[in-house]
BASE-425635 format. One record per residue: residue in one letter; x, y, z of N, C-alpha, C in turn. Coordinates in steps of 0.02 Angstrom, whole numbers, padded with zeros to 5 digits, always signed. Example, Ala and Ser with C-alpha at 12.3 -4.5 7.8 and 13.67 -1.06 7.14 Angstrom:
<pts>
A+00660-00284+00390+00615-00225+00390+00660-00165+00390S+00642-00112+00354+00684-00053+00357+00645+00002+00394
</pts>
This chain:
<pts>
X-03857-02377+10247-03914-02333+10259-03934-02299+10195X-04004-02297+10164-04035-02271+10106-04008-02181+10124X-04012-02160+10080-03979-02086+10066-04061-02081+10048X-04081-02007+10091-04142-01986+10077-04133-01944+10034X-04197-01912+10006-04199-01893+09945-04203-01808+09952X-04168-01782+09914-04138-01713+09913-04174-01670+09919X-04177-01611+09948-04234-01559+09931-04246-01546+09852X-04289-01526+09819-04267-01509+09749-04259-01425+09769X-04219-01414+09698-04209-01339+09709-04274-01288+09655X-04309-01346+09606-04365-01299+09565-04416-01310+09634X-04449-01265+09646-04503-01221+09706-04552-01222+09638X-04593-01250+09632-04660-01256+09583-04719-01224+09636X-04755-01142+09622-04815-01157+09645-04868-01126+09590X-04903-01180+09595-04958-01176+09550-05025-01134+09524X-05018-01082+09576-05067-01026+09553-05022-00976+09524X-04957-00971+09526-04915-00912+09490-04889-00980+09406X-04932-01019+09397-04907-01041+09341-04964-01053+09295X-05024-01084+09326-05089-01099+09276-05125-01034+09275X-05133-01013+09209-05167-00967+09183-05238-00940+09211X-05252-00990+09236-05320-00977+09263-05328-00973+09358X-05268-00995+09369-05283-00979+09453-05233-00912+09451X-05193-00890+09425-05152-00837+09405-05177-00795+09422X-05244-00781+09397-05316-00712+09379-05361-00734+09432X-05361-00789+09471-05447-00803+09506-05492-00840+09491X-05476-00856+09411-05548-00900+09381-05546-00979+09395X-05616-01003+09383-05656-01059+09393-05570-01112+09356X-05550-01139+09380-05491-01185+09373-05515-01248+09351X-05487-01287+09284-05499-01329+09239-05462-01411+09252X-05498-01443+09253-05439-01505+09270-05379-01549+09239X-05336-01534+09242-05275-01563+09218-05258-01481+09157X-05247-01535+09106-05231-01459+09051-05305-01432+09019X-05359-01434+09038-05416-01454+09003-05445-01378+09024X-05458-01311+09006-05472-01246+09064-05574-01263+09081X-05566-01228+09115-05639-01234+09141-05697-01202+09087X-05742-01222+09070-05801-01188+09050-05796-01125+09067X-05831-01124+09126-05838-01036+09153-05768-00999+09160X-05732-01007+09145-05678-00973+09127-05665-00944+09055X-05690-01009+09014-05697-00987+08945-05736-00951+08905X-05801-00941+08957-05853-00911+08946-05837-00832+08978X-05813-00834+09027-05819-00760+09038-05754-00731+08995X-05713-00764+08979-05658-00718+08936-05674-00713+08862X-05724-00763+08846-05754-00767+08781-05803-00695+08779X-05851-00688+08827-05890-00631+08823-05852-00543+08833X-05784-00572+08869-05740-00511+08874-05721-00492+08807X-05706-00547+08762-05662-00521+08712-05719-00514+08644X-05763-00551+08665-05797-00529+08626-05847-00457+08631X-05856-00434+08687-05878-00352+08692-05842-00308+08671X-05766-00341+08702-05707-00272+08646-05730-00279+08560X-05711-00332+08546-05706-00339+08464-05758-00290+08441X-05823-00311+08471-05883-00279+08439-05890-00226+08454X-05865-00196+08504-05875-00115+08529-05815-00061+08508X-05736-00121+08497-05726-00071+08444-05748-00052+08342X-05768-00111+08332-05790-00111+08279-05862-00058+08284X-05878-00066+08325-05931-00021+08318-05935+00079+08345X-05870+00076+08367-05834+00156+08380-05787+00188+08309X-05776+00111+08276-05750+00127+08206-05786+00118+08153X-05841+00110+08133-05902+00094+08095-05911+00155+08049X-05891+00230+08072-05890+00269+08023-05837+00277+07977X-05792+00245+07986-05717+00267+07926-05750+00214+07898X-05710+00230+07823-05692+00174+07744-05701+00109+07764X-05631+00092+07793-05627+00027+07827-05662-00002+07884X-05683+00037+07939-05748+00025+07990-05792+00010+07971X-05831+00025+07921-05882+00022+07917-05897-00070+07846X-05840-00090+07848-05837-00134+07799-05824-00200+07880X-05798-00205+07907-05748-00218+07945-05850-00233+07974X-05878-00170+08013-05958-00193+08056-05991-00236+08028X-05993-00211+07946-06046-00262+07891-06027-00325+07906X-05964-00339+07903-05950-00407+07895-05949-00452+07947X-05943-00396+08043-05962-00441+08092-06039-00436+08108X-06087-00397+08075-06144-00396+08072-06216-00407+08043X-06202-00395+07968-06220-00408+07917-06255-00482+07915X-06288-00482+07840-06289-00548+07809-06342-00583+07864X-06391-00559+07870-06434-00593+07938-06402-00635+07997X-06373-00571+08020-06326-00589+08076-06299-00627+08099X-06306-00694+08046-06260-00758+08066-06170-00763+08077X-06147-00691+08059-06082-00687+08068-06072-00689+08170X-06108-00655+08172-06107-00642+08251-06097-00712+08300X-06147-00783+08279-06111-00826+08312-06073-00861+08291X-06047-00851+08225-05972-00883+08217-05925-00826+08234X-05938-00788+08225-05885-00746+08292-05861-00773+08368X-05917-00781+08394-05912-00773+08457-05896-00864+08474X-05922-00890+08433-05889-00957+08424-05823-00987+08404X-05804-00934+08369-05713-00943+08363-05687-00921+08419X-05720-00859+08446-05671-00839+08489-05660-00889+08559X-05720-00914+08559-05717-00964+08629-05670-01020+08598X-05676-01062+08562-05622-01096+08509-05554-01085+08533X-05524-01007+08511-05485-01007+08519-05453-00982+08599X-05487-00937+08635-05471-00941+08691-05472-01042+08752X-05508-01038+08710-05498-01133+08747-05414-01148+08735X-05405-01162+08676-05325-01176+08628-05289-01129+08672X-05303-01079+08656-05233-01045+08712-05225-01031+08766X-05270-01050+08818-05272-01061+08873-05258-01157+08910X-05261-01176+08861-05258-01258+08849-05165-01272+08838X-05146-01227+08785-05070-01212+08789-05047-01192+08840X-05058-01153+08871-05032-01128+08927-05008-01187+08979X-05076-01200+08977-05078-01245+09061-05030-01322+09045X-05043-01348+08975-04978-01395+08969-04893-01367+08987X-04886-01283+08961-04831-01289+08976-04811-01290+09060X-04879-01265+09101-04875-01258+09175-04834-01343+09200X-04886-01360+09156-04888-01456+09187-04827-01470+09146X-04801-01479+09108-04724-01485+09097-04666-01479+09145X-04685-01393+09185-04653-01396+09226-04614-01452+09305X-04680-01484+09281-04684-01546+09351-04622-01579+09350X-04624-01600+09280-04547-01644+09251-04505-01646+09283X-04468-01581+09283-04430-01568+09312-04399-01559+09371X-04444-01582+09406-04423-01579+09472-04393-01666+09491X-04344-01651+09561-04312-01698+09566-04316-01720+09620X-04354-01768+09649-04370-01767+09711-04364-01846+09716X-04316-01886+09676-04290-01924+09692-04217-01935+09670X-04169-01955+09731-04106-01948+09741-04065-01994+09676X-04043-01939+09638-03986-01962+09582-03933-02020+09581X-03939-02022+09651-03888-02103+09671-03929-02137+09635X-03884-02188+09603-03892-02240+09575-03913-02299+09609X-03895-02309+09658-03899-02349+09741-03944-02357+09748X-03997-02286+09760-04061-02275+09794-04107-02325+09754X-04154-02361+09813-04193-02418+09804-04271-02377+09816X-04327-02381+09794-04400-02365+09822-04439-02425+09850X-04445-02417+09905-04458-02469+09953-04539-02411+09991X-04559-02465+10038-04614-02441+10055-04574-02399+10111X-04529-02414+10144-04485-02359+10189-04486-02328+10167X-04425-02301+10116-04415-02251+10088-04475-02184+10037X-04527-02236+10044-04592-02205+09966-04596-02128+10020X-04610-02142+10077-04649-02090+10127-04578-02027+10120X-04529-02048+10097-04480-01989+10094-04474-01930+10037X-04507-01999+09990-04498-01974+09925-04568-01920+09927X-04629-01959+09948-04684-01880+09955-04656-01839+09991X-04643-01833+10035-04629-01779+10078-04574-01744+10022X-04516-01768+09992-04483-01707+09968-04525-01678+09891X-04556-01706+09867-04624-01695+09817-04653-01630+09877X-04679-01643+09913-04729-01611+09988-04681-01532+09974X-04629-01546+09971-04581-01497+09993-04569-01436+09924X-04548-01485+09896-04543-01451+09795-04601-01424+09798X-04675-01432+09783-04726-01389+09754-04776-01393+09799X-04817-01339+09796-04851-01318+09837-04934-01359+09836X-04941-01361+09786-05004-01417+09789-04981-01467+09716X-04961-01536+09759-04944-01566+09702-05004-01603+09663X-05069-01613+09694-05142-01637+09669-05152-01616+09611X-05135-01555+09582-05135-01508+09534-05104-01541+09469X-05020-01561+09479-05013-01585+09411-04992-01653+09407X-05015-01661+09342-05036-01738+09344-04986-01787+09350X-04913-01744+09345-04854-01814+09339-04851-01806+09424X-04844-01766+09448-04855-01783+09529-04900-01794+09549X-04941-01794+09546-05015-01830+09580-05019-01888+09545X-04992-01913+09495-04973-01984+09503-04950-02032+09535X-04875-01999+09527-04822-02027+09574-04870-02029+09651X-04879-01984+09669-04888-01980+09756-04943-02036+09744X-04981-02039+09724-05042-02086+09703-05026-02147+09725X-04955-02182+09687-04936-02241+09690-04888-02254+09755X-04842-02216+09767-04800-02214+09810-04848-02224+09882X-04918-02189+09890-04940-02192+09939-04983-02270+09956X-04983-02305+09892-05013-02361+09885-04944-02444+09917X-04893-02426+09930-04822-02449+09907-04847-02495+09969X-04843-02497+10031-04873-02554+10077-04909-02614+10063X-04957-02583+10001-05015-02629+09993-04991-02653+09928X-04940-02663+09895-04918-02697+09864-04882-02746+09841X-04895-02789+09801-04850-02870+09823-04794-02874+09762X-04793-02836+09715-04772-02849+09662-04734-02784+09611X-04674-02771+09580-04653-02728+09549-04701-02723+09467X-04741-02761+09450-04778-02762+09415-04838-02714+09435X-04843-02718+09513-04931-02710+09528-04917-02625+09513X-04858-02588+09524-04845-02528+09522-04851-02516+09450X-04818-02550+09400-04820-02506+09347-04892-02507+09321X-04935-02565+09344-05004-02554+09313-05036-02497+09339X-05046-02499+09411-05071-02432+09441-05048-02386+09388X-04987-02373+09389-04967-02307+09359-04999-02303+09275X-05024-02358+09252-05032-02372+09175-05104-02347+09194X-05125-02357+09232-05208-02360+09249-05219-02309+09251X-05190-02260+09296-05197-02173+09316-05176-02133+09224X-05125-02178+09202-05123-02152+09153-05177-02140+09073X-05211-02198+09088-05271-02218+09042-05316-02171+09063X-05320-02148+09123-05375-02105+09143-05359-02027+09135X-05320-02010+09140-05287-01956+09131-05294-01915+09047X-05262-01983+08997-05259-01973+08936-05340-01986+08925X-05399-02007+08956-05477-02020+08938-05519-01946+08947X-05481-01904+08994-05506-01850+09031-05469-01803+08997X-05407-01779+08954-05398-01765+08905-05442-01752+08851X-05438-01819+08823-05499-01818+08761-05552-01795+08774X-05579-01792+08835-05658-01779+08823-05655-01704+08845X-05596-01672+08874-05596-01591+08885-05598-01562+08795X-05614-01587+08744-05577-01578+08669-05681-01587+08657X-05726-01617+08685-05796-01621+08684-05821-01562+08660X-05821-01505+08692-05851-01429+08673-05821-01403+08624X-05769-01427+08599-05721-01394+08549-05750-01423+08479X-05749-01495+08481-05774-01519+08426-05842-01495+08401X-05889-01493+08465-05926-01460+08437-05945-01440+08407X-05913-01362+08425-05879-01286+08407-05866-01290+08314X-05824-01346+08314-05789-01353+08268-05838-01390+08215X-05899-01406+08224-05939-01453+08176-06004-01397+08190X-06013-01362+08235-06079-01286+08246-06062-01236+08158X-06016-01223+08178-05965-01157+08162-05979-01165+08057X-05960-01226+08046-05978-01226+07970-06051-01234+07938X-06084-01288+07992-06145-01257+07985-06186-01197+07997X-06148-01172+08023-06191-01097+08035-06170-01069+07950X-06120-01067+07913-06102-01054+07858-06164-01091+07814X-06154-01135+07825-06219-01155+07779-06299-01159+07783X-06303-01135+07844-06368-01118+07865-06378-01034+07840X-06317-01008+07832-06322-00936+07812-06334-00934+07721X-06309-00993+07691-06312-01032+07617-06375-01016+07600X-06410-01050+07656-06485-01067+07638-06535-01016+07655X-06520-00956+07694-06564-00890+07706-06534-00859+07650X-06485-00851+07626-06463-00802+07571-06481-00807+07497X-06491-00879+07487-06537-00918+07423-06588-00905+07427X-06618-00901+07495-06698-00900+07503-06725-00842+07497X-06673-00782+07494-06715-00733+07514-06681-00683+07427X-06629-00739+07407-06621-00704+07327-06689-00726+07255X-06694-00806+07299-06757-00831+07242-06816-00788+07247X-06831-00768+07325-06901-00720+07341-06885-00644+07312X-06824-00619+07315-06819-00551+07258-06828-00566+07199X-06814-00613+07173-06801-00622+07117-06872-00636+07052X-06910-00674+07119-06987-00694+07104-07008-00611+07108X-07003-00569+07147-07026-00509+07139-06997-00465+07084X-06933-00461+07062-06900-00438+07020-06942-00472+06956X-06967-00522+06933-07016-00559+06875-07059-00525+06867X-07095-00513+06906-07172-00486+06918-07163-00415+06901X-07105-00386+06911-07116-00312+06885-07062-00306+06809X-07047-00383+06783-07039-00358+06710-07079-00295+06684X-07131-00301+06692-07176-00248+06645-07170-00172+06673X-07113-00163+06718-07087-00099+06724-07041-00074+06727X-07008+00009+06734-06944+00009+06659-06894+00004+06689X-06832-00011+06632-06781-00050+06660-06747-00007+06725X-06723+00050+06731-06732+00066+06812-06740+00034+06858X-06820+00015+06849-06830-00009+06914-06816-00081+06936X-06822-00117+06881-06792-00192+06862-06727-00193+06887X-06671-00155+06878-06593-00149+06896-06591-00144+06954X-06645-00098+06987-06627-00081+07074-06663-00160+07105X-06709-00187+07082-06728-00230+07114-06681-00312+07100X-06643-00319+07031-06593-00349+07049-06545-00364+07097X-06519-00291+07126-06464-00273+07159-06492-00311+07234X-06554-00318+07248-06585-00360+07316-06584-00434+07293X-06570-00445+07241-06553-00517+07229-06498-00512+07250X-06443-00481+07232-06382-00489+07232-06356-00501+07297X-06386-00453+07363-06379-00460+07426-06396-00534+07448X-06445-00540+07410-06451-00616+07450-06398-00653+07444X-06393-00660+07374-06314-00715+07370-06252-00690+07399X-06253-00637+07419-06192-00598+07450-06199-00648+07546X-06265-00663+07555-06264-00670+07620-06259-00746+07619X-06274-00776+07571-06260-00850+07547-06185-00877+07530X-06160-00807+07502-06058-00843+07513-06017-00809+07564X-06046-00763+07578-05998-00742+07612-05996-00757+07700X-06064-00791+07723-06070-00835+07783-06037-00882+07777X-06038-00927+07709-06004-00981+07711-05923-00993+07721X-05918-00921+07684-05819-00901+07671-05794-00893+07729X-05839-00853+07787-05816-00846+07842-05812-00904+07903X-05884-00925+07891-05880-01005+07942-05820-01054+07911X-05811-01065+07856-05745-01102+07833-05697-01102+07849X-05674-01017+07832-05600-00993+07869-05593-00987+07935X-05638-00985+07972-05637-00989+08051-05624-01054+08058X-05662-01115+08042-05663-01177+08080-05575-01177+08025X-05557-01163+07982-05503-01181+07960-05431-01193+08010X-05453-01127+08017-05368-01096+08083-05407-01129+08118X-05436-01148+08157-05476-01191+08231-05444-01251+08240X-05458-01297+08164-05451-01363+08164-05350-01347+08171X-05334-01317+08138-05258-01333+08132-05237-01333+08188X-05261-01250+08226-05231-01236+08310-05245-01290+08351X-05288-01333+08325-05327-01391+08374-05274-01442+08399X-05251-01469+08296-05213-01513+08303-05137-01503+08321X-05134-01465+08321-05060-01446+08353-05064-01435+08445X-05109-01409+08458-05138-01400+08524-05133-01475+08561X-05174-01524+08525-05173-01576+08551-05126-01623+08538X-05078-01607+08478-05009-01664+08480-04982-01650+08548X-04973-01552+08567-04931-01557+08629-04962-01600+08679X-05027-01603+08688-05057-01640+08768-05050-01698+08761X-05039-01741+08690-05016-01806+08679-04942-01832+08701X-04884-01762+08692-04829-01771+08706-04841-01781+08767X-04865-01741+08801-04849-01695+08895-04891-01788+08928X-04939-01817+08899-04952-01868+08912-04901-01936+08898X-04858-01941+08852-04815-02010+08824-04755-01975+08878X-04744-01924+08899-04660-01897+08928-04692-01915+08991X-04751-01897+09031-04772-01920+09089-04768-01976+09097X-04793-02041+09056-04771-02119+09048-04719-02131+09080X-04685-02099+09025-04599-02099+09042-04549-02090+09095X-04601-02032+09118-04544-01998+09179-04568-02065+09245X-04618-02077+09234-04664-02116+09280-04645-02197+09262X-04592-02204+09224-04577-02279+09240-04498-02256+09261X-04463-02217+09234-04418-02207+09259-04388-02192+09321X-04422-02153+09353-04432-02113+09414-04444-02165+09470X-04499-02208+09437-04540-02252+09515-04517-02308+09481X-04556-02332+09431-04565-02417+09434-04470-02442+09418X-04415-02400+09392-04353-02426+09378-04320-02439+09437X-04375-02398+09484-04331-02396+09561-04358-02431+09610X-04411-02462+09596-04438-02480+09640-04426-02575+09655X-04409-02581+09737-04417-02639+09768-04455-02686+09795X-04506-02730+09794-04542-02752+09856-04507-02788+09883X-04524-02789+09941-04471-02814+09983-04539-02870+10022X-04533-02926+10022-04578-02972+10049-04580-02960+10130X-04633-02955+10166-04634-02962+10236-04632-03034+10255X-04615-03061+10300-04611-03096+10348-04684-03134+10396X-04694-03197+10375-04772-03179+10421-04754-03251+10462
</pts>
């Protein structure tokens, strides 16, 4: 007689683990967080930043600190608010891999060595999956498994399983990549806005500067103060650029580290998912 498969003892439920059903918000698919999630915490954090910068605007340092998120024909403002969505994506994107990690671990098939996965037995193995976490649709190494296991009747072949499972997996790792779409973006917006700030800050130092000519013929005074409006211009020509740079800088790095993990949490899912099902699994030919 097959030894059914154990209760597990990790209890996974999934709104006390993903970051975003945690709080209430619009819930993102797989590790990927939702738009409108990103958007309303983007506009949250971005009203603090600016409203305390702007309650501190009269000290030394406040008031250097406003210039620089305001200043410079206000192009700082949407690379602000463009990092910050950036980075609230990344760390809300971390999160939810480590949620989905958690899946791993669960054991909801019996450690006997013995134990065979047969289309009998598949319906045991969901049910103690059924049992371990509370909505297993949610993460992706279980809503795999159950995926295939529920397919196990209609299959003729220990091959036909691991493709299924290769297949869900191609799709999985496709839907991945393209949650990384708004980011890139982000990440190709963000320096051009630096250099779109290049080109108002040139433009508007050559037009002082054409005016600063025209009043050679008056005394140097006034020549010096009208320099100093050249000078702003080029001030708004590097220092947009310095800032869009160093933003997309930390972006791109947090990115790529961001996304080696969802590359891991994807190759260990592979894994657990040939180990788990296809090493165990039997067809057993019917009879006709």
């Amino acid at each position: 007689m097959t030894n059914a498969p154990t209760k597990s003892t990790h209890i996974l439920v999934y709104a006390s683990l993903d970051p975003e059903a945690r709080f209430g918000l619009p819930i993102g698919q797989g590790t990927t967080p939702s738009s409108a999630t990103c958007f309303i915490l983007t506009t949250v954090l971005s009203a603090v930043a600016y409203g305390t910068a702007y309650a501190l605007r009269m000290g030394e340092w406040g008031a250097i600190v406003w210039e620089y998120m305001t200043a410079f024909g206000r192009i700082p403002i949407p690379i602000i608010v463009l990092s910050i969505w950036s980075l609230v994506f990344l760390f809300l994107k971390l999160l939810k891999i480590r949620a989905q990690r958690l899946a791993l671990r669960i054991a909801f098939v019996p450690e006997d060595s013995g134990f065979v996965l047969t289309e009998n037995t598949a319906d045991e193995v969901i049910d103690a999956i059924d049992r371990a976490v509370d909505d297993p649709s949610r993460f992706l190494f279980l809503a795999r498994c159950r995926a295939v296991l529920r397919m196990m009747r209609n299959l003729g072949r220990v091959s036909d399983v691991d493709e299924i499972l290769t297949s869900r997996g191609d799709q999985d790792e496709s839907s991945m990549d393209s949650g990384y779409t708004i980011l890139r973006g982000f990440i190709w917006a963000i320096p051009v806005l630096g250099f779109i700030g290049t080109v108002v800050g040139l433009t508007q130092a050559m037009k002082r500067f054409g005016a600063t000519m025209e009043a050679a013929g008056q005394d140097l005074g006034q020549i010096t103060e009208r320099l100093k409006t050249v000078l702003e211009g080029l001030d708004t020509a590097f220092i947009t650029t310095a800032e869009a740079l160093i933003a997309v800088f930390f972006i791109y790095l947090l990115q790529s580290f961001v996304r080696r993990a969802d590359e891991q949490l994807c190759d260990d899912i592979r894994s657990a998912c040939w180990n788990v099902i296809v090493a165990r699994v039997r067809i057993i030919k019917r009879e006709i």
